[in-house]
C-alpha positions as CSV (number, residue, x, y, z in Angstrom):
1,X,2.5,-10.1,9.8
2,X,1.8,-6.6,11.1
3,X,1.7,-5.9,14.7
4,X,-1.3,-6.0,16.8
5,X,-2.3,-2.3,17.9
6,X,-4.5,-2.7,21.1
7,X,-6.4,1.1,21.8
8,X,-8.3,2.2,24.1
9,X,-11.7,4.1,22.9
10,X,-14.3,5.6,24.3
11,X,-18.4,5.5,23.0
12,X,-19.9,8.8,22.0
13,X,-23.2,10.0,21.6
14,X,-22.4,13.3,20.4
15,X,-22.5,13.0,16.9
16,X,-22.4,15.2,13.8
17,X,-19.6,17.8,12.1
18,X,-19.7,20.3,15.2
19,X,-19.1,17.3,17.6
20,X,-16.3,16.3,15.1
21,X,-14.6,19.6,15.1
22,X,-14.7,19.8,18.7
23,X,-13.0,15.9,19.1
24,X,-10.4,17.6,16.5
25,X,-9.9,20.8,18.6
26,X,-9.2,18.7,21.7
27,X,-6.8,16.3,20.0
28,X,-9.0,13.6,19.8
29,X,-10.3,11.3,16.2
30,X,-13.7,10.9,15.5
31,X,-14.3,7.1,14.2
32,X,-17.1,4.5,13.7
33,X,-17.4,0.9,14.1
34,X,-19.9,-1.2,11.7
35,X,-19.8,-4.4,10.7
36,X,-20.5,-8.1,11.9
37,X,-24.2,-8.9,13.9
38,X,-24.0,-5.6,15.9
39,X,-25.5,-2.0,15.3
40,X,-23.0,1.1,14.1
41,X,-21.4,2.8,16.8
42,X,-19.1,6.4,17.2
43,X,-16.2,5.8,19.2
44,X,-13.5,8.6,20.2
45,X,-9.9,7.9,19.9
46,X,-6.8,9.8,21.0
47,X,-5.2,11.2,17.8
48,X,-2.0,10.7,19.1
49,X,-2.5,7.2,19.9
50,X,-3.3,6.2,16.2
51,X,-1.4,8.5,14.5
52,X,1.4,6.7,15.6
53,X,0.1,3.6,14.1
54,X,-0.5,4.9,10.8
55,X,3.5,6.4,11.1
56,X,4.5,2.8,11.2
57,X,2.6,2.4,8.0
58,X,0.8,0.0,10.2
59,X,-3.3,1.0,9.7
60,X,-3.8,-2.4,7.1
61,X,-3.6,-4.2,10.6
62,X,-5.5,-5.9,13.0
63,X,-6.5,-3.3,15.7
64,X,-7.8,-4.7,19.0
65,X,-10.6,-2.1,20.3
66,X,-11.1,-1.7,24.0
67,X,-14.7,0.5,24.1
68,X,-15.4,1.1,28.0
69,X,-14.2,-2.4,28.9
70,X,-15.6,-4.2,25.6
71,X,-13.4,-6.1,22.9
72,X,-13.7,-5.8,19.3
73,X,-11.2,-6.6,16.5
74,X,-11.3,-4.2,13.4
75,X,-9.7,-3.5,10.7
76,X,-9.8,0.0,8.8
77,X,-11.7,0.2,5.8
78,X,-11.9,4.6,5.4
79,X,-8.8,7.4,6.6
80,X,-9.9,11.0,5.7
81,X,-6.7,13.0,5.6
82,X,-6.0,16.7,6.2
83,X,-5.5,18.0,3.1
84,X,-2.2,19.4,4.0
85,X,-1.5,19.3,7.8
86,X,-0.1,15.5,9.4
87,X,-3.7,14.5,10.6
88,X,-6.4,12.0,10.6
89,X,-9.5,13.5,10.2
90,X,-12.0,10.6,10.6
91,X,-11.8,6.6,10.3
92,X,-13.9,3.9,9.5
93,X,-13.2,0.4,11.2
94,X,-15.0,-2.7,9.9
95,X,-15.9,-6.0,12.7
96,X,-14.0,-8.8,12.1
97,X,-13.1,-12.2,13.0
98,X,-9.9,-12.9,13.3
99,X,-10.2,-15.9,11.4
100,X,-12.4,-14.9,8.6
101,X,-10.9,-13.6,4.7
102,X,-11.2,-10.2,3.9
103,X,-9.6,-8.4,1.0
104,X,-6.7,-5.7,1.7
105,X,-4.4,-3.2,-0.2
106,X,-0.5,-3.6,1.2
107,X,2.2,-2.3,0.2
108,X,5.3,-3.9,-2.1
109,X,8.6,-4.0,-0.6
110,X,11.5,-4.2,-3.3
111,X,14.5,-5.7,-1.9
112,X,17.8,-6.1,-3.7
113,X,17.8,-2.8,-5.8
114,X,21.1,-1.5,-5.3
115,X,22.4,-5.3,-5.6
116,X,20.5,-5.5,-9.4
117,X,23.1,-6.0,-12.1
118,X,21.2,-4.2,-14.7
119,X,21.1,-1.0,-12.2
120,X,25.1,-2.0,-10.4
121,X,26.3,-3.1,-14.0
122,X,23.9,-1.4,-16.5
123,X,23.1,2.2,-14.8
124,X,19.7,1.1,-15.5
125,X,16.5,2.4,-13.5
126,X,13.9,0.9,-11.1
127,X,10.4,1.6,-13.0
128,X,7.4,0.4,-10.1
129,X,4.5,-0.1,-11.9
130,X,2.8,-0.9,-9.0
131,X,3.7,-0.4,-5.4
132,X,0.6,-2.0,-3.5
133,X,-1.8,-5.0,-4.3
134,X,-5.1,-6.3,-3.0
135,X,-4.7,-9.5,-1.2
136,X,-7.0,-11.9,0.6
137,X,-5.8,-13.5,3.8
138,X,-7.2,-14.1,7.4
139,X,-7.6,-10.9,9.1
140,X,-5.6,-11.7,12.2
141,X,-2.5,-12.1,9.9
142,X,-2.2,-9.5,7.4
143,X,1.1,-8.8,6.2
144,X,3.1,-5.6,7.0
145,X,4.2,-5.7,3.2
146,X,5.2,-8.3,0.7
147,X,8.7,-8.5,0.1
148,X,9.7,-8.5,-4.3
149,X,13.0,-10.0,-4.9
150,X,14.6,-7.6,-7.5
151,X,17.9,-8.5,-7.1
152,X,18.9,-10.5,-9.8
153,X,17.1,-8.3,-12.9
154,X,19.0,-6.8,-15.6
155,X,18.1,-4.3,-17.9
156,X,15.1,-4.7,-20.1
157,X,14.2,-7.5,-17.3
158,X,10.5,-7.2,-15.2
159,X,8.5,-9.0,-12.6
160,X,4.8,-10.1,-13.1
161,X,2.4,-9.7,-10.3
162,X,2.1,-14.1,-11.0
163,X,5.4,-14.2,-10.2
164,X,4.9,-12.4,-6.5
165,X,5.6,-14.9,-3.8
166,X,2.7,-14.2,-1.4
167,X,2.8,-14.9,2.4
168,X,1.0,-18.6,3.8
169,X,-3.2,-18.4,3.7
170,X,-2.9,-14.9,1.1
171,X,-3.7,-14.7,-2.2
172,X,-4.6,-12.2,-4.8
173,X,-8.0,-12.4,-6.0
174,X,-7.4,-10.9,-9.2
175,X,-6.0,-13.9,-10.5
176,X,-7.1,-16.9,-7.9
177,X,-8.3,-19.4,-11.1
178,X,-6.6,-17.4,-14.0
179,X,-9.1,-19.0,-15.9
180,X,-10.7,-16.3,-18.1
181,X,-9.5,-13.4,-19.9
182,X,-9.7,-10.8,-17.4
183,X,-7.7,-13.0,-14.6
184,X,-4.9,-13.6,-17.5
185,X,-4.3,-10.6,-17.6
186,X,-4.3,-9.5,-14.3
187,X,-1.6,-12.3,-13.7
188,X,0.3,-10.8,-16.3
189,X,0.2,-6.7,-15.0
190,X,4.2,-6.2,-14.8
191,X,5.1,-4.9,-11.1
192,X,8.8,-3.3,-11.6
193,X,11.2,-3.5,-14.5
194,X,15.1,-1.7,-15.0
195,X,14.8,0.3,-18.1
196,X,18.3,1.4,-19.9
197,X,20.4,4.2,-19.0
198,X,19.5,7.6,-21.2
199,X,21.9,8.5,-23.9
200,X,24.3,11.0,-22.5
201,X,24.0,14.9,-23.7
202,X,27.2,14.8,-25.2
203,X,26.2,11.6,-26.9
204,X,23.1,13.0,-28.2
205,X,25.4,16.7,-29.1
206,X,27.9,14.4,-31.4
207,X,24.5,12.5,-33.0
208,X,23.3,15.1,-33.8
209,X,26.5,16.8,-35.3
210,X,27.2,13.6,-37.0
211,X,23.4,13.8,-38.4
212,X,24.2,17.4,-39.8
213,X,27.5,16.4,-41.5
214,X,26.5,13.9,-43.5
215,X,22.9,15.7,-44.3
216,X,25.6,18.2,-46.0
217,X,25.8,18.4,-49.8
218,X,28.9,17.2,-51.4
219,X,31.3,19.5,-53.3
C-alpha cells in the first residue's frame, strides 16, 4: 500500500489564471477539491510539499487534506505538468471515502529480470507491453505498484495481464467476469515477454557472403 501523505492547505478565493500564476511565482500549487456531497473548492498548496510526493511516485495515493483545520481524504484525479521545467502546474483531487472502490492507474513492478534465464542464459530482451494498469480497490489501500514475477521466463516466453497476481480487495475491471468478447481479450493483452537475441553483424556479413556465393553461376 502507498503511504498516507497528510498536507496542509489553505482555502482561496482568489481564483482565475492571474491568481494561478501568482501561487506559481511564490512557490505555491494551485488545486481544487470536488467530489462527494460538498460544493467545489480552490485550495493552495506548497509546491514543495507535494512535489516531493509525486518524486516518490506516490500521487495514486490516499492524501489526507488538512484545509484551515478541516479533514478530507482525496485522491488525485488531474496533474498538469510543465512542459519542460520539474513542476506541477495545477491538480485536481477527488472526495473519497476511504472505504469506497474507485478505479486507478499504477504502475507494474517487474522483479526478477536479471535472474530470467532467457535474458541470463539466452541474451534475450525485456519487451513491456505495458507498464501500468487500471485497478479497482478501496481507496484507503491503493497499492504503490504491483509486483510481476518475471523471473523464471525464457525466450519466446510472456505474461498475460490474467496471469497478474493483484493485491487483496483489487481487481482489474477490464476483465472482472471475462464473460464476453471484449473482457477475453483484455485478459489476454500480453504484459512483458523476452524476445531473442539479434543476429550478430558478422553473422549477418558471412549470410550474406554465403547468399552471394552460391547466387554465383557455375563454370
Amino acid at each position: 500500500m502507498t503511504d498516507e501523505f497528510e498536507l496542509t492547505v489553505s482555502a482561496r478565493e482568489d481564483v482565475g489564471k492571474g491568481a494561478s500564476r501568482r501561487l506559481r511565482h511564490a512557490g505555491k500549487l494551485p488545486a481544487i477539491i470536488y467530489g462527494g456531497d460538498a460544493e467545489p473548492s480552490a485550495i493552495t498548496i506548497e509546491h514543495h510539499t507535494l512535489y516531493h510526493a509525486y518524486e516518490r511516485g506516490n500521487l495514486t495515493g490516499l492524501f489526507s487534506l488538512n484545509i484551515d483545520g478541516k479533514m478530507e481524504n482525496v485522491v488525485t484525479r488531474d496533474v498538469q505538468h510543465h512542459p519542460y521545467k520539474p513542476f506541477i502546474q495545477h491538480i485536481d483531487f477527488l472526495r473519497v471515502n476511504r472505504k469506497a472502490l474507485i478505479k486507478v492507474q499504477v504502475a507494474l513492478n517487474f522483479v526478477g529480470e536479471q535472474e530470467a534465464p532467457g535474458v541470463k542464459l539466452g541474451g534475450g530482451t525485456f519487451s513491456h507491453v505495458v507498464n501500468s494498469i487500471e485497478i479497482e480497490c478501496p481507496a484507503g489501500n491503493i497499492p504503490e505498484h504491483i509486483d510481476v514475477d518475471v523471473s523464471e521466463l525464457n525466450i519466446g516466453e510472456l505474461i498475460h495481464l490474467k496471469e497478474i497476481k493483484m493485491p487483496e480487495g483489487a481487481t482489474i475491471p477490464a476483465m472482472v467476469n471475462a464473460a464476453n468478447e471484449t473482457e477475453l481479450e483484455a485478459a489476454n493483452v500480453v504484459i512483458v515477454s523476452i524476445t531473442p537475441p539479434r543476429a550478430s553483424d558478422e553473422d549477418e556479413d558471412e549470410g550474406g557472403e554465403a547468399s552471394e556465393t552460391k547466387a554465383e553461376p557455375e563454370s
